[in-house]
VEXDREN-2710 file (C-alpha; in Angstrom, 1 decimal):
% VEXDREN-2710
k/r/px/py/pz
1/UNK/-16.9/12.8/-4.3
2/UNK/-15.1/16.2/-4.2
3/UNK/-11.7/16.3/-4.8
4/UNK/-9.2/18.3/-3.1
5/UNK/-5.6/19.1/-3.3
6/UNK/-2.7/19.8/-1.3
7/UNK/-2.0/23.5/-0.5
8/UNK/0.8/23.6/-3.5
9/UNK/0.6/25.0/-6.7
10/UNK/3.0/22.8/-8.5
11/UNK/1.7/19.4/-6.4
12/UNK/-1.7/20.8/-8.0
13/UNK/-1.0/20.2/-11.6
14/UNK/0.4/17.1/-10.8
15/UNK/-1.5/15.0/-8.1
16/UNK/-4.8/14.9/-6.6
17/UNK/-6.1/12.8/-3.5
18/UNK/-9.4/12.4/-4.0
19/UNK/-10.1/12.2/-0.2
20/UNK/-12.9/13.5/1.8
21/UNK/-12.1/16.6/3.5
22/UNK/-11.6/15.0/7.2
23/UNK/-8.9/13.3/5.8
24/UNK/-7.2/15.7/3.9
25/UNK/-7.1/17.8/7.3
26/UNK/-5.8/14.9/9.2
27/UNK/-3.1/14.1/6.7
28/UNK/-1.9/17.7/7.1
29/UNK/-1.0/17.4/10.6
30/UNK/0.1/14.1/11.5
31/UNK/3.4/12.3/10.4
32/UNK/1.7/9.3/8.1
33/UNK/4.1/6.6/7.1
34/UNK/3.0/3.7/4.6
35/UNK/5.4/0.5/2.9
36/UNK/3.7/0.1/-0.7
37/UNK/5.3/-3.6/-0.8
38/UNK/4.4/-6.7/-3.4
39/UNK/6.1/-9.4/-5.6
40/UNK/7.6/-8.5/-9.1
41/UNK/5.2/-7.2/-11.5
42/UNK/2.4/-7.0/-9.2
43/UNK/1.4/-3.9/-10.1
44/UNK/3.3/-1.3/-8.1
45/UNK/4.6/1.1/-11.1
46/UNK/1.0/0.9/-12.8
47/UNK/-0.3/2.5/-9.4
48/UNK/2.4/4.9/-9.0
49/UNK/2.1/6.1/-12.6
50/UNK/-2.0/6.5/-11.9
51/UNK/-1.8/8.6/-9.0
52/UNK/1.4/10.4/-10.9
53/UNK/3.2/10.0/-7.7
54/UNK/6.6/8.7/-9.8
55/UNK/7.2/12.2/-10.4
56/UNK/7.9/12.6/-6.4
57/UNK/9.6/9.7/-6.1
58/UNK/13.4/9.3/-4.7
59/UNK/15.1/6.1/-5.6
60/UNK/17.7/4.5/-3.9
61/UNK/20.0/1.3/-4.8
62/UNK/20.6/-0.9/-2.4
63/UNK/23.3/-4.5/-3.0
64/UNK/19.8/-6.6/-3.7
65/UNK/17.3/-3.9/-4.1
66/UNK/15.6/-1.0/-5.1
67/UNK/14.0/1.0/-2.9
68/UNK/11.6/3.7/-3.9
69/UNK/10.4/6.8/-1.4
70/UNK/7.7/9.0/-1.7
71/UNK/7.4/12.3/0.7
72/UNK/5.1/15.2/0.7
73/UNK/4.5/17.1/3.6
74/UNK/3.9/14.8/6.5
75/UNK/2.7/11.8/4.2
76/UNK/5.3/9.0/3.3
77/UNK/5.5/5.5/1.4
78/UNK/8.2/3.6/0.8
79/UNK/8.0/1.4/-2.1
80/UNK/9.7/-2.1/-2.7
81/UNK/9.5/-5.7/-4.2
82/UNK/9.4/-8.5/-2.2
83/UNK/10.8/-11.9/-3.2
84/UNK/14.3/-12.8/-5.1
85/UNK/16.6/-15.7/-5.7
86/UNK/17.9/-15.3/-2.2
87/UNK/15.4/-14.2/0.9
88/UNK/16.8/-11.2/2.2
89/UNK/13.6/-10.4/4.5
90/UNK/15.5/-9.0/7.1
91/UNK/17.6/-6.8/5.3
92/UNK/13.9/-4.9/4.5
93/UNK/12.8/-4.9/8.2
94/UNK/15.2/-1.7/9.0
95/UNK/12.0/0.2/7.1
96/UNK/9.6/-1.2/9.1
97/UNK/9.8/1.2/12.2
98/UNK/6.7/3.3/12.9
99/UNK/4.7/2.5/10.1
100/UNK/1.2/3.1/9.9
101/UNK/0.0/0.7/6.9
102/UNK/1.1/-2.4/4.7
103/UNK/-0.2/-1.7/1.1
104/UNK/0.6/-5.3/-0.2
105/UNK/-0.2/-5.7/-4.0
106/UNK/-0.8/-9.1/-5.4
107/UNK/-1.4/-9.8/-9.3
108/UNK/-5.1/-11.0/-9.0
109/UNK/-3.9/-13.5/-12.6
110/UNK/-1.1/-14.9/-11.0
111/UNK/-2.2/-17.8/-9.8
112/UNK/1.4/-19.4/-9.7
113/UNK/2.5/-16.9/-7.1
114/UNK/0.0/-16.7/-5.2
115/UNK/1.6/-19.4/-2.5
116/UNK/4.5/-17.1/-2.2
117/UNK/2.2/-14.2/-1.8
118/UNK/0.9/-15.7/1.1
119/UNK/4.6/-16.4/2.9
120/UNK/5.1/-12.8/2.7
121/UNK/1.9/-11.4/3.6
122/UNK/2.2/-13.6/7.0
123/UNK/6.0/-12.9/7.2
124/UNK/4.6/-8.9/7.6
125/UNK/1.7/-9.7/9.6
126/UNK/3.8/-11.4/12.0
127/UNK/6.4/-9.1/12.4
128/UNK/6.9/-6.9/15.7
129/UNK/7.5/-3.8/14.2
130/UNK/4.6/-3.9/12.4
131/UNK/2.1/-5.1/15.1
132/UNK/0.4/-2.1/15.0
133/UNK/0.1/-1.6/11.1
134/UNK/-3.6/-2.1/9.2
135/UNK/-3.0/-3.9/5.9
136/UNK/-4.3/-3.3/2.1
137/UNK/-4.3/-6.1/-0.1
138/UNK/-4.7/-4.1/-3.7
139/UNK/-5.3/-7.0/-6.0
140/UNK/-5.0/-5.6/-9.1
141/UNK/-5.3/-6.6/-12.7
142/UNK/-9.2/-7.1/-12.4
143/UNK/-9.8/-6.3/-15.9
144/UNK/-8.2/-9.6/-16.8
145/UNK/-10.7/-12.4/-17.4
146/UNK/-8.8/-15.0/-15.3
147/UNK/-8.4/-12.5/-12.7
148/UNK/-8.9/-14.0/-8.7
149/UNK/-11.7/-11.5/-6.9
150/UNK/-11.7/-10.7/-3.3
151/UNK/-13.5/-13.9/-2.1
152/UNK/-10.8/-16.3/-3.8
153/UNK/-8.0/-14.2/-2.5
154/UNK/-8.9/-14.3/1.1
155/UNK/-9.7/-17.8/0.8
156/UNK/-6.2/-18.5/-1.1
157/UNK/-4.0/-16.2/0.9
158/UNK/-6.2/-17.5/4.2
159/UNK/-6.0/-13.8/5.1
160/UNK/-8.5/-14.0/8.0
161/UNK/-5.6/-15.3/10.3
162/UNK/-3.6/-12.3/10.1
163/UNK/-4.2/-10.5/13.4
164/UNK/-4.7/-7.2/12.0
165/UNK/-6.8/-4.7/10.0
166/UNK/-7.3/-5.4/6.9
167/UNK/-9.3/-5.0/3.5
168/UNK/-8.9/-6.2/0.3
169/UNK/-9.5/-4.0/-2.4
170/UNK/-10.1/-5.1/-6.3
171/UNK/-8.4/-2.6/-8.8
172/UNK/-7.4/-1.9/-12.3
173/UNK/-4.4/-0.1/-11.8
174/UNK/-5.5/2.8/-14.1
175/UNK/-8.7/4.0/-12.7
176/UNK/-8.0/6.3/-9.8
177/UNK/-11.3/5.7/-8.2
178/UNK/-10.3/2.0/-7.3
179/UNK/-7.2/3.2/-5.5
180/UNK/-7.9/6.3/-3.8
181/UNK/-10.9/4.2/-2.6
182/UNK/-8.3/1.9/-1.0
183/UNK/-6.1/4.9/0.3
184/UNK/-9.2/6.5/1.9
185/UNK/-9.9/3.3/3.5
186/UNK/-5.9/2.7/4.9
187/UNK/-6.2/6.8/6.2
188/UNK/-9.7/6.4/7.5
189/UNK/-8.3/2.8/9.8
190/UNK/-5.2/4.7/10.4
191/UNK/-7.2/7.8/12.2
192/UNK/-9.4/5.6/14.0
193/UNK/-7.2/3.5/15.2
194/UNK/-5.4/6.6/16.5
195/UNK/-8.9/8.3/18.4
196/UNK/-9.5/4.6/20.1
197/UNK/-5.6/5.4/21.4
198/UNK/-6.7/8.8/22.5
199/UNK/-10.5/8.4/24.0
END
């Protein structure tokens, strides 16, 4: 696959999205907006540090979390982790408007977590804001030898009743091909989603 870059020279020594050209075009001109969501250590950095995207990220502190923001041109994500000592799902749901796509990581080894994986997935799936939003399960950490692939996942996380979207996506957080094959997939739904609106 070619890759292309965003019309910027410094973005050009930094970041590449290594997205067919229809895409790149689309991106360009409509307002995209993405949560990157997912327990603690699920991955999230490791993918952020692979696409060098940390070096365009905002942070923000909030009383129980932090709250990471990524913006370039008309493309957004906002980046967070799920789960604490005290539920505070609501306080998240002020992000929720108008977004296009869920990235949810899960740790593909984490086998212990994987029952509150599944709480929050649904609690996502189910909410009204995001009615409208596709979903992208990166389960990550496939390297590992005890590592869950994407037939054990959907059956654990019983992803099929999520009315919505949705692919899973098996990665190793370092290798760029895994998740810009996953992005392409989330922009490709995205825009189709949006020419079924508009046929």
């Amino acid at each position: 696959m070619t890759i292309f870059f965003w019309p910027n020279k410094h973005f050009h020594n930094k970041m590449n999205f290594d997205f067919n050209r229809t895409i790149i075009k689309w991106l360009r001109h409509r307002k995209t907006k993405l949560l990157m969501v997912g327990l603690s250590d699920s991955g999230k950095s490791e993918i952020l540090n692979t696409l060098k995207y940390n070096e365009f990220i905002k942070e923000e502190k909030y009383d129980f979390f932090h709250l990471k923001s990524f913006e370039y041109m008309n493309f957004s994500m906002k980046i967070f982790t799920i789960g604490s000592a005290a539920d505070i799902f609501p306080v998240y749901r002020k992000f929720f408007v108008d977004v296009d796509g869920v990235i949810f990581v899960i740790d593909s080894t984490d086998r212990y977590k994987i029952d509150e994986a599944r709480k929050y997935l649904f609690k996502f799936s189910e909410d009204e804001h995001l009615k409208n939003s596709v979903f992208l399960i990166f389960a990550t950490k496939q390297n590992l030898k005890n590592a869950m692939n994407s037939d054990e996942l959907q059956d654990k996380l019983e992803i099929k009743k999520i009315r919505h979207d949705y692919k899973i996506v098996e990665c190793c957080e370092y290798l760029r091909r895994d998740l810009y094959f996953g992005l392409q997939w989330i922009c490709e739904t995205i825009r189709n989603k949006d020419d079924s609106l508009n046929s």
